[in-house]
C-alpha positions, 0 to 999 in steps of 0.5 A: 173165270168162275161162277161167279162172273156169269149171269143166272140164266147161264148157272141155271144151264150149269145146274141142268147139265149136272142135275142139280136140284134149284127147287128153291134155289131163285137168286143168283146166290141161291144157285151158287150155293146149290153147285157148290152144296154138290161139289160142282166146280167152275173147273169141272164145267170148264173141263166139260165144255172144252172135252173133246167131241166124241162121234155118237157112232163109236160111242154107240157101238155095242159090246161084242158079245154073245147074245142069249135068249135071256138077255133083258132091256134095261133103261136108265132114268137118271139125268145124267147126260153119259153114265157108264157102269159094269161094260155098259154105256147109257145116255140121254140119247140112248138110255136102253141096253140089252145085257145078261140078267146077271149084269142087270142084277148087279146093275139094280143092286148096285146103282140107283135110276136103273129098271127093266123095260119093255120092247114096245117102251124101247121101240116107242122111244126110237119111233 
């Protein structure tokens, strides 16, 4: 199977998955060029679709470590659904740490869609 068998609104769900642009992408042909003009594959979604389920409750487990009064809140404004980076896990569904600030610094330094927040942004967000 690929891309190419499968109807617009299904490659529009591809896209979304893997926060692929379609401003100005409309026809099934336009789509198929934005996912390729990204270096999505067939084979890449395939592999998504049928990976393992992973239980959120050991994804979500924190990082044993000792917390300290200068921790900060760092969230993730990407749009990937899972992003990893220096010991730390962000999703969709939990896009907050608490870490040192020398993992935030680096984190900010280093990667884009990452910023300070707040303890009433968290708390608003879980409530």
């Amino acid at each position: 199977m690929s891309f190419n068998t499968m109807k617009t609104a299904d490659l529009k769900k591809v896209a979304e998955h893997f926060a692929v642009d379609l401003e100005d992408a409309k026809t099934k042909g336009a789509i198929l060029s934005a996912l390729e003009e990204e270096g999505i594959t067939y084979e890449m979604y395939d592999k998504f679709l049928n990976a393992e389920t992973v239980k959120p409750d050991i994804l979500d487990k924190p990082k044993k470590r000792e917390s300290s009064p200068n921790d900060v809140l760092v969230r993730m404004d990407r749009e990937n659904a899972h992003y990893e980076v220096n010991g730390y896990t962000f999703t969709r569904e939990h896009p907050f740490a608490v870490m040192h600030p020398d993992d935030a610094e680096f984190i900010f330094e280093t990667q884009e869609g990452f910023r300070m927040a707040t303890p009433r942004e968290v708390q608003e967000y879980y409530n």
